[in-house]
TORROFI-206585 format. One record per residue (C-alpha): residue in one letter; x, y, z. Coordinates in nm, 4 decimals. Example, Ala and Ser with C-alpha at 12.3 -4.5 7.8 and 13.67 -1.06 7.14 Angstrom:
% residues 2
- code|xx|yy|zz
- a|1.2300|-0.4500|0.7800 .
- s|1.3670|-0.1060|0.7140 .
//
This chain:
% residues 72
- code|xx|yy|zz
- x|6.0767|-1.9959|-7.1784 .
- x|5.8206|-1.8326|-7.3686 .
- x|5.5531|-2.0996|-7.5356 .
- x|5.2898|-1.9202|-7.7941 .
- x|4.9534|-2.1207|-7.8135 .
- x|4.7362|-2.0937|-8.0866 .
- x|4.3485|-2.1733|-8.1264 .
- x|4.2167|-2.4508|-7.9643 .
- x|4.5679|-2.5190|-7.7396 .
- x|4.4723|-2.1440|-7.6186 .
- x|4.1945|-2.3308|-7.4029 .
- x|4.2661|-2.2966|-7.0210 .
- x|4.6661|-2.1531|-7.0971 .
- x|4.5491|-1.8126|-7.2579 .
- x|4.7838|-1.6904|-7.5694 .
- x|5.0601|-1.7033|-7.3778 .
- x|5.2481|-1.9486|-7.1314 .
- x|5.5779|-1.9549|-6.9405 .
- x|5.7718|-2.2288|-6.8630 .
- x|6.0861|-2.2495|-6.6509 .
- x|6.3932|-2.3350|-6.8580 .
- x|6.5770|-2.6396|-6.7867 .
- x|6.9201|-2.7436|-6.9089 .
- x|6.7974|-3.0220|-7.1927 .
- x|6.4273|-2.9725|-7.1903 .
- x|6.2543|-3.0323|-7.5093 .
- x|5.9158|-2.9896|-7.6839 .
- x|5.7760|-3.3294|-7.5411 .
- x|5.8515|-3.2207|-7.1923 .
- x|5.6645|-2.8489|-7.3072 .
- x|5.3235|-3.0790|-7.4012 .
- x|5.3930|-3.2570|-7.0323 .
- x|5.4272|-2.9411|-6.8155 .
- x|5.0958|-2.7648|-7.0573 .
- x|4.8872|-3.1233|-6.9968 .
- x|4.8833|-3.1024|-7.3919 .
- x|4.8828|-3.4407|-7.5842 .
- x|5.1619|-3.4783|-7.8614 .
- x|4.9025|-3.5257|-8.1086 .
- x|4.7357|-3.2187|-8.0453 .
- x|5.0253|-3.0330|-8.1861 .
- x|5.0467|-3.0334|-8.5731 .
- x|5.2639|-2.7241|-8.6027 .
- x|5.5671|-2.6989|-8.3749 .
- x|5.7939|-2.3824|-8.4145 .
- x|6.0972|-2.3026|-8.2125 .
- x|6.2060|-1.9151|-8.3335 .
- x|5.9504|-1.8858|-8.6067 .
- x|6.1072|-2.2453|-8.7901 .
- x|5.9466|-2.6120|-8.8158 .
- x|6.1603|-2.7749|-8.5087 .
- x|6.1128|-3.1781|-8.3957 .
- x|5.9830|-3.1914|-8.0042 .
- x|6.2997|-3.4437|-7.9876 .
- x|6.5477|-3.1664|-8.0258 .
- x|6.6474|-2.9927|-7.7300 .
- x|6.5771|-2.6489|-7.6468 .
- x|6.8364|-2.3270|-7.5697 .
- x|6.7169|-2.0421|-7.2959 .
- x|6.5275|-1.7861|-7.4507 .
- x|6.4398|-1.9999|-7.7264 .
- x|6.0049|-1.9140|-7.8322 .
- x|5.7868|-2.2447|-7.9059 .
- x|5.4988|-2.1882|-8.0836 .
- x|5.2038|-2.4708|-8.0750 .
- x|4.9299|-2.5247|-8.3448 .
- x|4.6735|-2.7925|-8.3363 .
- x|4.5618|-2.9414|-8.6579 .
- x|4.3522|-2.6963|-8.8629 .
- x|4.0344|-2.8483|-9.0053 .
- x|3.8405|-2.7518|-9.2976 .
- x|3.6366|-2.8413|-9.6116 .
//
C-alpha cells in the first residue's frame, strides 16, 4: 500500500512509504507501522478524498498524510 507523506511527516520516511497490505488494516494501524502519532495527522486522504483512520482500507488503496499547517 502506497502512503504519501507530506512536510514535516516526510522526516525520516522520505515522500514516499510502502506498507504491506493486510486484510482489515486501517489508517490507525498506518500511524503504528510509520511510528507517527494520530495527532500528527490533520489531513487524512485515502484516493485523493477526506477518509476517517477508523475505516478500513482496500489493496491498492493511496493514503495521503498531512500534519497540521501553521501560520499567521
Amino acid at each position: 500500500m502506497e502512503v504519501k507523506l507530506f512536510a514535516s511527516l516526510r522526516e525520516g520516511h522520505g515522500k514516499t512509504a510502502h506498507i504491506d497490505w493486510q486484510n482489515g488494516i486501517c489508517g490507525h494501524d498506518i500511524f503504528k507501522a510509520l511510528n507517527i502519532q494520530p495527532q500528527a495527522v490533520s489531513i487524512y486522504l485515502v484516493n485523493g478524498k477526506n477518509a476517517n483512520p477508523e475505516d478500513s482500507l482496500f489493496q491498492g488503496d493511496i493514503v495521503s498524510l498531512f500534519p497540521p499547517i501553521g501560520g499567521g
